[in-house]
Structure formats: C-alpha cells, structure tokens
FIVEXPA-920032 format. One record per atom (N, C-alpha, C, CB): x, y, z. Coordinates in steps of 0.02 Angstrom, whole numbers, plus 50000, padded with zeros to 5 digits. Glycine has a CB too. Layout:
<recs>
XYZ ...
</recs>
This chain:
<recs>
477425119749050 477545114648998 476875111848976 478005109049025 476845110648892 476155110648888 475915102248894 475945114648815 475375098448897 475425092248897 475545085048876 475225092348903 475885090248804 475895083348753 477005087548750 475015083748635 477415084848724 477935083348708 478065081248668 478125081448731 478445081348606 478645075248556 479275078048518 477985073048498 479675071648548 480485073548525 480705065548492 481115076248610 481125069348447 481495061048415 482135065748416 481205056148316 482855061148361 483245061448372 483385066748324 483475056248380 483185068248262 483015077248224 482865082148269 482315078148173 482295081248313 482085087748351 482775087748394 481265087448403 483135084148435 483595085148465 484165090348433 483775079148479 484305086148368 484875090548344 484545098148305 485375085448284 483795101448312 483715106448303 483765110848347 483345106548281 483735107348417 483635113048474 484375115248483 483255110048553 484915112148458 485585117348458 485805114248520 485465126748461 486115109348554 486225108348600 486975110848580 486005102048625 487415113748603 488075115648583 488415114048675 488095125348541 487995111848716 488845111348770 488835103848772 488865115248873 489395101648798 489415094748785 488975092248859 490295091648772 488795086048882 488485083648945 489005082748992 488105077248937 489075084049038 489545082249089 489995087849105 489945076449068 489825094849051 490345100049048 489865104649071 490755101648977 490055109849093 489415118449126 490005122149107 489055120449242 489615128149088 490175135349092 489995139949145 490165140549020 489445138649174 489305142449237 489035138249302 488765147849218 489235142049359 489375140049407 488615141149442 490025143049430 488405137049500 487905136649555 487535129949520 487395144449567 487045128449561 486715121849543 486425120949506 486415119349571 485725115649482 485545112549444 485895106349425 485465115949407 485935102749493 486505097649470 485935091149460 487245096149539 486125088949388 485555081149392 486105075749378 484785080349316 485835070749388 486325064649378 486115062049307 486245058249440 486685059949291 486545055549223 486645048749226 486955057349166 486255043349192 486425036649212 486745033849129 485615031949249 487435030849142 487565025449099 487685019149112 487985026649068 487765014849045 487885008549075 488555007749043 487345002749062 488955000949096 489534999049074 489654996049014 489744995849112 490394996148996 490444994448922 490384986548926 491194997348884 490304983948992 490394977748985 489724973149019 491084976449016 488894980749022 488524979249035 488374974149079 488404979448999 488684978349128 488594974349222 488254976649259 489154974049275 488204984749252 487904988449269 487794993949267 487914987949294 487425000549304 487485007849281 487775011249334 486825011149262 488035017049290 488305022149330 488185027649313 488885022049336 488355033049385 487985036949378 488405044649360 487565035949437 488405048149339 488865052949318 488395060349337 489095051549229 488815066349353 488485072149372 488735077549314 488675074149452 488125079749302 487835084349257 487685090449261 487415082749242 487815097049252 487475104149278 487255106249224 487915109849311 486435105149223 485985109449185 486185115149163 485475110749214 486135116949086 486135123149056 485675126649045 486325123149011 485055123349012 484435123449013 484175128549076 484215116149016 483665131449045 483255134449119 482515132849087 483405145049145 482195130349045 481465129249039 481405120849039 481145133148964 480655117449053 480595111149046 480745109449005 480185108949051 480545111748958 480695107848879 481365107948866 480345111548810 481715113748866 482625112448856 482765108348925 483215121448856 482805107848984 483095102349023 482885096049004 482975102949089 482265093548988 482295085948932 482435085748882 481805082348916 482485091948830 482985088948791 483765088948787 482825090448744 483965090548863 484635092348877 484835084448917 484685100348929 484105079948962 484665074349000 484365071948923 484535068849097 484095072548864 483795067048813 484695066948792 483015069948737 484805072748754 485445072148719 486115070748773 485545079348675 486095071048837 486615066448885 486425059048876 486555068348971 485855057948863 485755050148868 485695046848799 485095048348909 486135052148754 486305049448663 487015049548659 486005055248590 487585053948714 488125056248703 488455052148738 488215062348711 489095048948698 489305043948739 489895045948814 489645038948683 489795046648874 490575051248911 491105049048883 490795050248996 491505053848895 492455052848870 492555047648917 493145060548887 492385044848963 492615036548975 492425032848963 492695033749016 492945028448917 492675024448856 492125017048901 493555020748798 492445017148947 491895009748992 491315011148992 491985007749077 491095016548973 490305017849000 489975020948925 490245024849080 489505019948928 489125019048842 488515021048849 489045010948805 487965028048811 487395032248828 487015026148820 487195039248783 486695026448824 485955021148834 485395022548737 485265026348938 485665027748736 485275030148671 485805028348622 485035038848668 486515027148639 486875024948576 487125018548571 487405028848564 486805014148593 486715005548584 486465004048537 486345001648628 486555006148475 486375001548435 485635003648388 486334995348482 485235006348431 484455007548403 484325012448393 483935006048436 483635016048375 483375022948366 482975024348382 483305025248325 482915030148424 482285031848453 482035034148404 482245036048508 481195032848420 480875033548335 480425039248361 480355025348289 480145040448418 479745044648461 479785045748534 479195042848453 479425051848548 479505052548629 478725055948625 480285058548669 478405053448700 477855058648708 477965058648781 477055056748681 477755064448786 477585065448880 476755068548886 478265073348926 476605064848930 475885068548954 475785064149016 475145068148894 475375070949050 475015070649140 475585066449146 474065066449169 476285067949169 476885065149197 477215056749157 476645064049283 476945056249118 477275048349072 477465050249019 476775041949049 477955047349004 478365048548938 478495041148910 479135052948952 477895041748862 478115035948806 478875034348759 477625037248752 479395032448760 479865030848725 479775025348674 480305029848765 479765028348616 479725021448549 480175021048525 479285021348488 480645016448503 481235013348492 481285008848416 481315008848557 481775007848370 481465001848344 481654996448353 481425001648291 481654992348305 481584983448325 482254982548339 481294977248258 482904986348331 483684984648366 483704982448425 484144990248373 483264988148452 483244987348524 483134980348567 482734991448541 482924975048513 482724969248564 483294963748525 481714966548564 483794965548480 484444963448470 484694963248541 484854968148421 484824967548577 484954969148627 485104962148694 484414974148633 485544960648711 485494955248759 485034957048812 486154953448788 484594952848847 483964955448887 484254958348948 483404949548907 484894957748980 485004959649044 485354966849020 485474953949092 485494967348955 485784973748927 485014978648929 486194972248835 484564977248911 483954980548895 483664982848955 483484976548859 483724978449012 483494980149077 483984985649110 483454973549121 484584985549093 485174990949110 484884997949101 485844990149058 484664996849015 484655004848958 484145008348980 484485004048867 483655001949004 482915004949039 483185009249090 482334998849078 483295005449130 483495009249206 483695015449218 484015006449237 484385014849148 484935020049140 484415025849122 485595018149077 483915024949073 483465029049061 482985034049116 483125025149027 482585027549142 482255030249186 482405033549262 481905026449186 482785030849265 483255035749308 483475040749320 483595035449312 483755044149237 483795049549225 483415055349225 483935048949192 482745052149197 482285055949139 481855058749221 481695049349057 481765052649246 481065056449302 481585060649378 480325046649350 482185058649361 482385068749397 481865074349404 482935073749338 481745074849340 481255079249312 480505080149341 481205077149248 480395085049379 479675084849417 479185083449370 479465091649453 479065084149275 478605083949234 478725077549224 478595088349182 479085071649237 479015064349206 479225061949275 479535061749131 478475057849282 478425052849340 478665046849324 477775051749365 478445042249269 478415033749247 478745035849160 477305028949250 478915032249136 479055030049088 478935023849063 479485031049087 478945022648993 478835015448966 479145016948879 477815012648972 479465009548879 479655009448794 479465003248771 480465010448770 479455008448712 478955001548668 479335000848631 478205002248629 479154995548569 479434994648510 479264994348457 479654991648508 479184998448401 479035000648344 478205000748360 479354995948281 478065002748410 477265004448449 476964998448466 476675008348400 477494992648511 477154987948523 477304988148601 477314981848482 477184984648637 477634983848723 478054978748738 477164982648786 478274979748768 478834974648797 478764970248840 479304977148822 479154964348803 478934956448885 479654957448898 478624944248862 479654956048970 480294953048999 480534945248970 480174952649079 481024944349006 481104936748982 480814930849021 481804935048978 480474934949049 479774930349076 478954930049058 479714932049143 479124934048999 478594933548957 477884939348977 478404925248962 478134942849061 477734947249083 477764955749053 477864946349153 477304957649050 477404965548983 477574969749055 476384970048918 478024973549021 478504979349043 478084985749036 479214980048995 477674987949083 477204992749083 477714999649086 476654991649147 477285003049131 477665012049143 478065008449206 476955021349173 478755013349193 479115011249253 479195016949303 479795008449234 479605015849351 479935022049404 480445019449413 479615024149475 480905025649435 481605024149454 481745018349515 481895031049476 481045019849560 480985013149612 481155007049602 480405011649629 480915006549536 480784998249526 481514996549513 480194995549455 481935000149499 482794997849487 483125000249543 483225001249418 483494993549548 483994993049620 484624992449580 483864985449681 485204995449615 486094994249596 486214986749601 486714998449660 486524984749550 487004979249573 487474978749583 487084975649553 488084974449608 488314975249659 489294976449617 488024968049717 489054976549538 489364978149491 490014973749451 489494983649513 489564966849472 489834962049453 489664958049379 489754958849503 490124954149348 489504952449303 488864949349332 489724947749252 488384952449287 487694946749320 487504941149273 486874951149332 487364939049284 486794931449257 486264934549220 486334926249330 485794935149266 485074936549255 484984943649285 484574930849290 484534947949262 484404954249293 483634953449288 484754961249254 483254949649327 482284950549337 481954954749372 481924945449367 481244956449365 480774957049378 480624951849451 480464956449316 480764953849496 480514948949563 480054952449602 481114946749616 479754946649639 478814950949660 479024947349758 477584944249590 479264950549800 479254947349840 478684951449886 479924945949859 478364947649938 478144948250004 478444950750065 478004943350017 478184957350092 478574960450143 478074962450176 479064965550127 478214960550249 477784965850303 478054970250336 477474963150354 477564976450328 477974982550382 477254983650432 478304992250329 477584987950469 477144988650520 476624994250517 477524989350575 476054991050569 475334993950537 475225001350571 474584988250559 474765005250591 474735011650605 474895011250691 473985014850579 474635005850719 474765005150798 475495002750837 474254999950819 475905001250760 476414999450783 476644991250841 476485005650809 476044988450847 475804983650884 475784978050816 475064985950926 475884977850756 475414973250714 475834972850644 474564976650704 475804969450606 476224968950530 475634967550492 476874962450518 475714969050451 475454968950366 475694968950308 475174973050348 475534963950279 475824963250223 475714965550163 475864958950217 476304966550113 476354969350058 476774967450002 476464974450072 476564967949940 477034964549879 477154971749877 476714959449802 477904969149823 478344973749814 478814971849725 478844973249892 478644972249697 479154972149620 479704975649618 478834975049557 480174974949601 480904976649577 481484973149509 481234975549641 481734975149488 482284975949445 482704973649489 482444982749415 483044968249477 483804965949537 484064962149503 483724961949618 484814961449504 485384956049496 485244949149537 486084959249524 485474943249507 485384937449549 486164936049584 485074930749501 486424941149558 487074940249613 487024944649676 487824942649578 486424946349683 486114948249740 485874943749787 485654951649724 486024941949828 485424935149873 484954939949884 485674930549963 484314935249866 483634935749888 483524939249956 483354928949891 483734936550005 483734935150069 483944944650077 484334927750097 484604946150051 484624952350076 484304957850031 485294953750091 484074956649982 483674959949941 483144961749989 483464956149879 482714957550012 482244958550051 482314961350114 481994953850055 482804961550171 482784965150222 483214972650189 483124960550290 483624973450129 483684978950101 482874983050114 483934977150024 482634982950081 481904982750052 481384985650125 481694973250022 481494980650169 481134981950233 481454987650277 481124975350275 482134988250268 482584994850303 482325000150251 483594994050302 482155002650193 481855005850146 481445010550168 481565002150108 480925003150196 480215007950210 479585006550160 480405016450198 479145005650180 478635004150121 478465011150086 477895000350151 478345010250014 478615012949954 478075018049969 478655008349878 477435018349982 476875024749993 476235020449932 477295035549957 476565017549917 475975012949857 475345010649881 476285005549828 475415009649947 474955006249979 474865009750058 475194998649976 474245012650058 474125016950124 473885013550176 473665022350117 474425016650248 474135010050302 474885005450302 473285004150259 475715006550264 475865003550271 476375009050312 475864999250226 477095007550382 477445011450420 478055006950409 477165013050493 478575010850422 479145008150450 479075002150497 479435013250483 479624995650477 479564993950542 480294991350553 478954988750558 480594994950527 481364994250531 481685003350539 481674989550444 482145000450595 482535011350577 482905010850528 483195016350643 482605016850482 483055015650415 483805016150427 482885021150357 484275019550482 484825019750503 485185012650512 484765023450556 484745007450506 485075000150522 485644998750442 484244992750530 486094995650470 486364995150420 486694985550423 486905002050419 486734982050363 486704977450338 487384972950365 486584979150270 487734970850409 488314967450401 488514961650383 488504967550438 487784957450367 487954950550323 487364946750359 488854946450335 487154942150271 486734939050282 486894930450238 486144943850265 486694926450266 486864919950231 486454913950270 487724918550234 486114911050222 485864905050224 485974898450226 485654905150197 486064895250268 486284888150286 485804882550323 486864889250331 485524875750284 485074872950292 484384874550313 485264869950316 484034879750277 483474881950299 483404887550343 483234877450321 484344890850382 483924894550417 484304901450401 483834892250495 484184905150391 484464913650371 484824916350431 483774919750353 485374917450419 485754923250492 485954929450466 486574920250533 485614936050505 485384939950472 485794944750526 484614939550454 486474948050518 486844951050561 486734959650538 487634947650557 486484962250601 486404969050599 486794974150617 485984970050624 486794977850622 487264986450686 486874985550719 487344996750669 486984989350773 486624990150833 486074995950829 487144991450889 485895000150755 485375004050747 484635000650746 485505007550688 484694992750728 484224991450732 483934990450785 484204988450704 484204989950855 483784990250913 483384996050948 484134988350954 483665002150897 483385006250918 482645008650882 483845010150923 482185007450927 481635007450878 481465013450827 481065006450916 480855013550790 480545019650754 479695019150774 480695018950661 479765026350788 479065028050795 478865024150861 478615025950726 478155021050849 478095017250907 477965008850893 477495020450946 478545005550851 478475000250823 478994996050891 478695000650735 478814990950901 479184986350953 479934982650946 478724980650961 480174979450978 480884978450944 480364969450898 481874976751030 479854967950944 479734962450916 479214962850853 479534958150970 479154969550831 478834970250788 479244970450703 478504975950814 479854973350748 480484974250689 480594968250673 481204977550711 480694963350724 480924957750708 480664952150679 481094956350746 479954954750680 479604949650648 479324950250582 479134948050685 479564957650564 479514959350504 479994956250479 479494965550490 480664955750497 481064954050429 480984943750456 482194959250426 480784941150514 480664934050511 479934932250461 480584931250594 479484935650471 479034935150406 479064934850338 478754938850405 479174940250326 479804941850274 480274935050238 480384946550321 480744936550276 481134929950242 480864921350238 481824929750286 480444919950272 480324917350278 479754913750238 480424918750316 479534918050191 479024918750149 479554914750097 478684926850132 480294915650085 480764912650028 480464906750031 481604912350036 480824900349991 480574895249994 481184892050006 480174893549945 481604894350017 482274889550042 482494891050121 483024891549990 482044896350149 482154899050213 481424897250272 482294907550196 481684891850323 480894891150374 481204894650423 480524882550406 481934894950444 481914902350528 482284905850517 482144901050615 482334907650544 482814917750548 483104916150632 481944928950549 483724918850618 484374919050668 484384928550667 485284913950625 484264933650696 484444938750716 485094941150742 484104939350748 485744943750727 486114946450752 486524953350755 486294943250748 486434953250819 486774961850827 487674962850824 486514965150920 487834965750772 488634964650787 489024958550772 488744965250854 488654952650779 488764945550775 488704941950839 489404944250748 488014945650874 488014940950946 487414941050936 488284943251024 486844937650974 486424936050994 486234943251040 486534929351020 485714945451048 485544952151116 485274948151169 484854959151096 485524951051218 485104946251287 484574949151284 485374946451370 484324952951265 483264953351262 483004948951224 482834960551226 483484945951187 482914941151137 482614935351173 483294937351067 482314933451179 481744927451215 482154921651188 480764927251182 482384920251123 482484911651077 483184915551030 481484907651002 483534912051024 484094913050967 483744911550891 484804907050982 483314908650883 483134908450814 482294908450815 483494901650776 481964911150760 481524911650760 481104909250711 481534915650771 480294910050708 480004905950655 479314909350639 479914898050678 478984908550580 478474915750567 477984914150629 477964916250476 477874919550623 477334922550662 476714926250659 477534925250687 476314922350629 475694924150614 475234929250642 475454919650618 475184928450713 474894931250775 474894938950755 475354929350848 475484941250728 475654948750741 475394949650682 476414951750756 475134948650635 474874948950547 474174951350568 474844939950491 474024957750545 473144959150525 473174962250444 472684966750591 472584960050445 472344961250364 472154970050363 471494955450340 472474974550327 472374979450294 471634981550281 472724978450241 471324985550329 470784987050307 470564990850259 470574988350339 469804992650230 469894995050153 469295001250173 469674987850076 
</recs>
C-alpha cells in the first residue's frame, strides 16, 4: 500500500462496492468488526463483518463504505450517515486524516464522541492505520472542554455501560503499576473516552486490571489481569473495592502488597476518596495486616530516564 491514500464519498461509489456490509458470499475468515452507534446515541455497537476485499486499499474502502451503510437494524445508525460529509480521507506512515464538514459539529457533543469511536475502532483493525483524527472543513477539534482532539486510538475509547449518558469526556487519571522489581509502584497518567455513568472509582481499577498501555517503558502489571470486578462504591471518603479471589493470586513477581497498593494509590489520588477497603468475595482476607487502607508513598519510586 502506497503512502499517501485519498478517498471521499465519489471514490467510494467508484470502487463498485456491490455486497452489502454485514453480508459474505464466501466462507473462511477475515472477520473484522464494525462499530455503530445507537439510534438513541448511548452508545456503540459492535457488529461482525467478513471481508470481501483481499488488497489494503479495497479492505478500507470496504470497513469505509460499512461505516456509510446504515445495518437493517433500524436502532443502530453508520457513523458516516449522521447527518455530514466526509469531504476527505488521507492515510500516511499509519494515520488517517478524516475531514468532515461543518454538520458534523451540529452534532450533540456526546453524539460526536460516539461517531469518533465508532470510527476509530473500526478503521485501525487494519494493520496500515494506527491513530486517526477528524477535522473540520481542515480545522481540529475541541472537546467540550475546550481541549483539541488530536490523533486518536481505539485505546482511548472505553464501552459504556449502555445507558443513557450525561456526559461522555476526555478524563486524565493517575495510576500506578508496578516497577521492573516488582518490589515498587510508579506512576502513570492515563487519558480515556468514558461515560460518567461510569464511577470514577471503577474506571480506574478497570484500567489497573488492564495493564499499563506500553506508552510508557518501565511500566508492569500489578494486578492479574484474570481479577474480575464484583463491586465498587464509595461512602464518606472511603472506597470498598470487592474483588474474586484472582486477585490474590499474584503476577510475575509483584507482591500481594504491591497489588494492593496500586489500586489504594490509585484511588486515592480521586478527590472524594482518602482510604480503600479491599475485598475478596465480600470478606476481608486474613493476610491483610488493617481492614482499610491509606496511600502509601513508601512503595512509589520515580521512573528513571
């Protein structure tokens, strides 16, 4: 594929797309996902697709025209047929510029953060498009926090929980995972795309069961990603943060008090949260030293350079 790309919504309908998206006439894989959003813009979903295409250039312009075509279920709506027009596309060294015109910011803002998503989600399947970014009539985009909407990744968007939302932001929280000795935490910012019918609180030990993203070298696990979430809720300052029992089992050579002080650091960084309550199952573990806990500095080293 050569390094430059450039498709609008003419070049699409020259390349002959004749099967519909969501339909194959032949069988074995190439299966990519397609992302739409709901008709009632709550959230996206994700629909499966079998490539027809066998070259780069026809498989983007094959998820381009899935992400113009609306599916036969009427709740869910392409991201390219809201309303606006794509006015350009470029791809080069893995980014694909999307230019749009000025409809696009008609658009209710938590709807726009959806179309993005629904977009980029799709598009960087594709081993030739890493980041994406859209502009508007060749300008960039602020959130509704007034901060510009650079190149994105599918990373930076999290599911919601497919409720209506409120607000859908840009949030920058503080997380420590554990350092190369497994003895030590370090900290790290982290940006995301999230619903506020999300609590904070579990956004962030979401996030820490994850794994640090590779953005930043020097950062490890310090949670087993096998832990899984059974409820978290905040009451006068202090977070109770109920786990499975995967989380006692460590990773690598990180401590149980290393785990734990990742996500008491962590949360604790909120500003409505000063201790962390740990629970396994909904009990307390008899190894723990204190039923509730409070940051812990001690175990924090600075990232060397």
């Amino acid at each position: 594929m050569g390094k430059k790309l450039y498709c609008c919504a003419v070049l699409l309908v020259c390349l002959g797309m004749l099967t519909a998206c969501g339909r194959a006439e032949k069988a074995g894989g190439n299966i990519y996902q397609v992302y739409y959003v709901s008709s009632l813009a709550t959230k996206v979903e994700m629909h499966t697709h079998e490539m027809e295409a066998d070259t780069s250039e026809g498989k983007l312009a094959e998820l381009v025209e899935c992400l113009s075509t609306n599916p036969a279920k009427l709740e869910y709506q392409a991201p390219f047929s809201m309303g606006f027009q794509v006015l350009n596309m470029k791809l080069e060294d893995g980014k694909m510029q999307i230019d749009v015109d000025a409809a696009y910011k008609n658009l209710p803002v938590t709807t726009q953060v959806l179309v993005r998503a629904a977009i980029v989600r799709t598009l960087t399947q594709l081993p030739e498009v890493n980041l994406v970014m859209m502009t508007v009539e060749g300008s960039q985009l602020s959130d509704n926090n007034g901060r510009t909407v650079g190149w994105m990744s599918a990373e930076q968007f999290i599911d919601n929980d497919g409720n209506e939302i409120n607000t859908y932001e840009l949030v920058r929280v503080r997380l420590y995972f554990a350092g190369e000795d497994g003895a030590s935490l370090i900290a790290g910012y982290r940006e995301k795309h999230y619903s506020t019918n999300t609590p904070r609180e579990r956004f962030v030990v979401e996030e820490l069961i994850a794994g640090p993203s590779g953005q930043i070298e020097g950062l490890y696990p310090s949670i087993n990603p096998n832990t899984k979430i059974l409820s978290i809720m905040t009451k006068d300052g202090v977070c109770y943060v109920n786990l499975d029992e995967n989380f006692l089992t460590v990773v690598n050579n990180v401590s149980t008090d290393i785990s734990v002080y990742s996500i008491v650091n962590s949360l604790v960084e909120l500003s409505n949260i000063n201790k962390v309550q740990i629970l396994i199952n909904g009990e307390i573990p008899s190894s723990f030293q204190t039923s509730t806990f409070e940051r812990n500095l001690d175990v924090v080293k600075t990232l060397e350079k």
